[in-house]
N, C-alpha and C positions, 0 to 999 in steps of 0.2 A: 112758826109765827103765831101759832093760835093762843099763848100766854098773854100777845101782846094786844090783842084782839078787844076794839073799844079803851085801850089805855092811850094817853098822850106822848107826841112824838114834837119836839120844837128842832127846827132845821133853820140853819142864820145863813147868810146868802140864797134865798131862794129862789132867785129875781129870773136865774137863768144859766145853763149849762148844769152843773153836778148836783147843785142845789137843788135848779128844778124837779131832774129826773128822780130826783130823792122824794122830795115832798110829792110827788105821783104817786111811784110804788110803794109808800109808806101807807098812803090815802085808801089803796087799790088794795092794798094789803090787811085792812080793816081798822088800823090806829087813826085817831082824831090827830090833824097833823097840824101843826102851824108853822106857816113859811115867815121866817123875817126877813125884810129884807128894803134896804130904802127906796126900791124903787115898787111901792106895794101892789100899783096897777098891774105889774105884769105877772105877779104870783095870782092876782084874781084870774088874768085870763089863762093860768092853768087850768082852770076847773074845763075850759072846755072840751079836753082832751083825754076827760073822763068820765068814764058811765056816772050815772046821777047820783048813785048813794055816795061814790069815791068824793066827786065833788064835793058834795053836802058834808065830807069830813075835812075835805082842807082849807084852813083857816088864815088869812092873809094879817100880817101886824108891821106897821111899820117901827126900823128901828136898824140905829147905824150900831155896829157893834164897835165900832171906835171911842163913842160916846158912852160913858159909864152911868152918865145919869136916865140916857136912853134905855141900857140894859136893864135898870133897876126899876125903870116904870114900865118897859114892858114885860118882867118875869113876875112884877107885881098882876098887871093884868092880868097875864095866865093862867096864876092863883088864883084868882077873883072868881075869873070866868069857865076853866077848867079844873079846877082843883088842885093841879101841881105837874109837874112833869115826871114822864116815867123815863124816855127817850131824849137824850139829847145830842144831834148830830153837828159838832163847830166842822161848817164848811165854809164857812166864807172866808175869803182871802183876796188879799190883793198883791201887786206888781208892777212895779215900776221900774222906767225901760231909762236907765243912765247907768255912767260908772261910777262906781263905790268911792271912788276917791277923787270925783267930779268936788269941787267948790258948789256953792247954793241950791244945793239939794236936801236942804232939812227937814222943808214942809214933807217931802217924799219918804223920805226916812221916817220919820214920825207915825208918818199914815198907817205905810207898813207895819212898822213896830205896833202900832196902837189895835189894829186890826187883827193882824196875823196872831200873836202874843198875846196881849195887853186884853183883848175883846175874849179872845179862846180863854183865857183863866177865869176872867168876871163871868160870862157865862156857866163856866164848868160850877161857879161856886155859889150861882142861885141856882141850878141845876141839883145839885149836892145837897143843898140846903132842903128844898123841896123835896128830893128822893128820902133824907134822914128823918124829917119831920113826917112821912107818911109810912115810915117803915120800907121803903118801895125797895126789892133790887133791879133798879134800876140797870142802865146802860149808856155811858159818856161814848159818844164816838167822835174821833179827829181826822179830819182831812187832811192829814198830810201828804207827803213829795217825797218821791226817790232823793229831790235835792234837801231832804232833811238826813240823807244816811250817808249821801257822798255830793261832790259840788261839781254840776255838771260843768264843762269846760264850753261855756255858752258864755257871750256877748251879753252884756246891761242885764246881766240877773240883779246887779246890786245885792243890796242886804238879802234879798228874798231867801236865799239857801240858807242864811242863817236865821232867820224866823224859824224853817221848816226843821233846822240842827235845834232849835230851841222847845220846839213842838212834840219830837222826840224824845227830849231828855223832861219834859213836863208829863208825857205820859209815864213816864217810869214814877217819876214821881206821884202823881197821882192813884199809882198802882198800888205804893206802898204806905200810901197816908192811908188807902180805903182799907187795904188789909190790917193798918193798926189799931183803926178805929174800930175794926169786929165785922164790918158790912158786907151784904154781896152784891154789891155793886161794881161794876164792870166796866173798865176803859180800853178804848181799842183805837190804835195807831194805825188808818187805813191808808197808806202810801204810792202812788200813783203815781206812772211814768207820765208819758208828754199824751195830753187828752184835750181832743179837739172843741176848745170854751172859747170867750171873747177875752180869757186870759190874756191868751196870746194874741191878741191884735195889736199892731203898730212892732212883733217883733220879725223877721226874718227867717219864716220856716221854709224851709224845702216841700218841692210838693210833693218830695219822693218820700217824704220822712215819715216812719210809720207811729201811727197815733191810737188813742184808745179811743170811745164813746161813752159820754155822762154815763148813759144807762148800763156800762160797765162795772164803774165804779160804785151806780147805786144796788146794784146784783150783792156786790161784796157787800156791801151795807146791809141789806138783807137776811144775808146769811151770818156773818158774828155777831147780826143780835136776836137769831135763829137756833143758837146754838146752846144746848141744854142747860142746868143752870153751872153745872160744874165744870162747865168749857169756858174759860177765857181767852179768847184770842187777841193776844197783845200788839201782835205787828204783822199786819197784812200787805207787802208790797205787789204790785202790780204794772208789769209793763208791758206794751203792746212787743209782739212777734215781730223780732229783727233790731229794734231799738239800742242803741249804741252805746246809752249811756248804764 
């Protein structure tokens, strides 16, 4: 991690769960970190849960990633005020609890799509843009889902497995746009079984069902943007010990 040391890391969902524990260890790790995330008061009161200097690097910006004109002023800011992005972690995601072939669930479909899809691209492409213009090799990381590589057999996932099937096949792509363009710049598909967030509120868990922690997932994060420059790590899945799916 000592490359990354004093460079910038922007992380979208930071509000709480994987996001959070991301923008911590990122902070604690020595990168200037910016948390986005709409609900920006609760990224500020991370700082409490970090020694002083960690704090004084992580940076709270609000900003819906669904909204395209939201993305575009705040990776302007960024620029402005940090210089550009070296890091960029799409964690934010949503979910919603009906079935895929329920009548008047559009606004939910949309959200999804706009969020999950729709927000991970716009990002990745002021992300890119930033990294190109500064020569940076940079690092794109995505929060993905086991339910982007198979469809767990789970009640009201809705569309959500196919955002995450979507997520997948954008990483490939974006693997091979970066490689034709000459760059060394690095995307990594970090895939995660059932992890205990406020994702899953309002669904039906077992309490016997075994699950991972945020600070699991931000370990793995860590580590493939850790990894020397000639390691690319493409698809990191992760599922908690026992887990079904």
């Amino acid at each position: 991690m000592e490359r990354w040391n004093g460079k910038v890391a922007v992380v979208t969902g930071a509000s709480s769960g994987i996001g959070a524990a991301i923008v911590k260890d990122l902070a604690k790790a020595g990168m200037i970190t910016i948390g986005l995330a709409r609900r920006i008061e609760r990224v500020e009161q991370l700082k409490k849960d970090l020694p002083s200097d960690a704090a004084a690097r992580l940076h709270a910006m609000k900003c819906d990633v669904s909204v395209e004109t939201d993305i575009e002023r705040t990776f302007q800011r960024i620029q402005d005020t940090h210089g550009g992005v070296d890091v960029l972690v799409n964690n934010a995601g949503i979910l919603r609890t009906n079935n895929l072939l329920d009548l008047g669930t559009t606004a939910d479909l949309r959200a999804v799509l706009d969020t999950n899809v729709t927000g991970l691209v716009l990002c990745s492409q002021w992300a890119y843009k930033s990294m190109v213009e500064r020569n940076v090799a940079g690092h794109i990381v995505h929060i993905n889902s086991i339910a982007g590589h198979t469809v767990p057999n789970y009640p009201k996932m809705n569309i959500y497995p196919g955002t995450k099937h979507a997520v997948t096949a954008l990483t490939e792509v974006m693997r091979n746009e970066l490689r034709e363009a000459g760059t060394k710049i690095k995307v990594t598909s970090i895939s995660p079984g059932a992890v205990r967030t406020e994702i899953l509120e309002g669904m039906d868990i077992p309490d016997d069902m075994p699950m991972l922690a945020s600070e699991d997932i931000s370990e793995a994060v860590l580590y493939v943007i850790g990894t020397p420059p000639h390691v690319q790590v493409h698809e990191l899945i992760i599922k908690p010990n026992g887990e079904v799916y």
